[in-house]
VOPAGU-2260 file (C-alpha; in pm, 1 decimal, decimal comma):
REM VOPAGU-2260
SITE   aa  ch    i         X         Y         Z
SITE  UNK   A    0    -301,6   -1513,3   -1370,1
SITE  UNK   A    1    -546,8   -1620,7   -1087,2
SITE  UNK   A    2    -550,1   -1514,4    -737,0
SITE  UNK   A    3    -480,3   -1700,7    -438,8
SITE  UNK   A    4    -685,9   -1799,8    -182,3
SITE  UNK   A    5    -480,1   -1640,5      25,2
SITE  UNK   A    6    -454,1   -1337,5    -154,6
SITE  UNK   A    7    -843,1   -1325,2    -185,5
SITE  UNK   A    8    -858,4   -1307,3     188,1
SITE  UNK   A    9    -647,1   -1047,9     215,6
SITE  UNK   A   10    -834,3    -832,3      -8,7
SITE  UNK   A   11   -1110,3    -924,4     175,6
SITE  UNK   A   12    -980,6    -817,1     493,9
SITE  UNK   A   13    -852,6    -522,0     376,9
SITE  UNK   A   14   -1179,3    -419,4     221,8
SITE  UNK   A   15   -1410,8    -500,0     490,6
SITE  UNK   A   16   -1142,7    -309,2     769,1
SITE  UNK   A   17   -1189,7     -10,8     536,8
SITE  UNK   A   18   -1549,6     -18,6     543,7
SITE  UNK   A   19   -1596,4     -76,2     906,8
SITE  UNK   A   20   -1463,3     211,2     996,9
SITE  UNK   A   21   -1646,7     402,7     704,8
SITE  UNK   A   22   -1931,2     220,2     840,8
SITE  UNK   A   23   -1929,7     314,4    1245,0
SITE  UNK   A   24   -1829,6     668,7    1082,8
SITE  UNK   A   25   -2148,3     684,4     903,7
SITE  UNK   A   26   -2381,9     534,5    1171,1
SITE  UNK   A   27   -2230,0     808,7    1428,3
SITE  UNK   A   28   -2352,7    1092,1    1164,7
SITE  UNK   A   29   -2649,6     932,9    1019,3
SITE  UNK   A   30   -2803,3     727,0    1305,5
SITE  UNK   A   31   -2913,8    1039,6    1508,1
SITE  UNK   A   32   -3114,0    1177,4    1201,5
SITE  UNK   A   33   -3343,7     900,3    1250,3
SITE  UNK   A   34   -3374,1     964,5    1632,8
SITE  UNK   A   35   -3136,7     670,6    1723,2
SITE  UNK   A   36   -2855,7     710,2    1939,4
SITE  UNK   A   37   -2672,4     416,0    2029,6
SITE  UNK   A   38   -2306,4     503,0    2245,4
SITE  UNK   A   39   -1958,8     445,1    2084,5
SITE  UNK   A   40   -1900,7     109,6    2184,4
SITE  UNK   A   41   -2288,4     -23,8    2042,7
SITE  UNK   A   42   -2191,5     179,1    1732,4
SITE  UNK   A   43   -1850,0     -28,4    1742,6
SITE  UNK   A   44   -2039,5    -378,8    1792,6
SITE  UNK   A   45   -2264,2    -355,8    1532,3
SITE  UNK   A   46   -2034,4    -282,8    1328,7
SITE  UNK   A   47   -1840,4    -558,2    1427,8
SITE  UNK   A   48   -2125,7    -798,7    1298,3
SITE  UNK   A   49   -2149,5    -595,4    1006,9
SITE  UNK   A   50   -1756,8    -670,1     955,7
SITE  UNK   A   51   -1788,9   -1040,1    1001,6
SITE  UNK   A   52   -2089,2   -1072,5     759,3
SITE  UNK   A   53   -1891,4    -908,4     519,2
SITE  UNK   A   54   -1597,4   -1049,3     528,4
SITE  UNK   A   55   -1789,5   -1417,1     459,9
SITE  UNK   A   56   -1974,9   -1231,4     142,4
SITE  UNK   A   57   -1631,6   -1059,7      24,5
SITE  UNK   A   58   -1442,0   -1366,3      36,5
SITE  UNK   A   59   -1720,6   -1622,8    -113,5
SITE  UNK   A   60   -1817,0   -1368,3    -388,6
SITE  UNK   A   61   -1419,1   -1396,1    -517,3
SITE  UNK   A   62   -1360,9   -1738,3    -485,8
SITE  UNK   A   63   -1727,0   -1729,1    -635,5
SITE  UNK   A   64   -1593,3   -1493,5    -931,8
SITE  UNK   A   65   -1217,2   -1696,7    -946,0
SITE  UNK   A   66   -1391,6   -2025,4   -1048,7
SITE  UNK   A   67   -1578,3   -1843,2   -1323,9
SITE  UNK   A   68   -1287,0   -1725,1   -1443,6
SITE  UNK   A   69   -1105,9   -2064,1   -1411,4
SITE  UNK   A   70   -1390,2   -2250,2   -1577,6
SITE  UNK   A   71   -1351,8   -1968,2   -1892,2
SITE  UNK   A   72   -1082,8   -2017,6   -1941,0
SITE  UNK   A   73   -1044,8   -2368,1   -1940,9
SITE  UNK   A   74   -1375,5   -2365,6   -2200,8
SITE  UNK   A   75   -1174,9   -2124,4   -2421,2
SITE  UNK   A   76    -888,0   -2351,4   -2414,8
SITE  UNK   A   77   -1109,5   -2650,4   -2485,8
SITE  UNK   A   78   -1264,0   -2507,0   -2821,7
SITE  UNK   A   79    -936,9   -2477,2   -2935,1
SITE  UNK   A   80    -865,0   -2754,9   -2973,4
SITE  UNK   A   81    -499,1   -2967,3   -2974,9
């Protein structure tokens, strides 16, 4: 069964939400260690361009991935035969 397009988008979205707030989480700890120390709201837009970046790669990379699939499987039907 193949996914959506709509259904890859929501994964999408749902992944990428997940990591951006993993994300700002981690720059809050981590970015200090490295003498940087950017306020909540910087923290929250670059991870905002971080979000939208991913969100183009999740999305691409499955429809990417679907059409592989779609193409195998139509191959595999072809050497089958009638």
């Amino acid at each position: 069964m193949s996914q959506s397009r709509r259904m890859s988008l929501i994964e999408a979205v749902t992944n990428v939400a997940v990591g951006y707030v993993l994300a700002v989480t981690t720059q809050i700890v981590v970015f200090p260690w490295f003498g940087l120390h950017p306020s909540l709201g910087e923290n929250l837009a670059l991870g905002g361009v971080f979000v939208g970046i991913s969100l183009l790669r999740s999305y691409a990379l499955r429809r990417l991935f679907e059409r592989c699939r779609h193409r195998s499987s139509l191959s595999r039907r072809e050497d089958r035969g009638p």
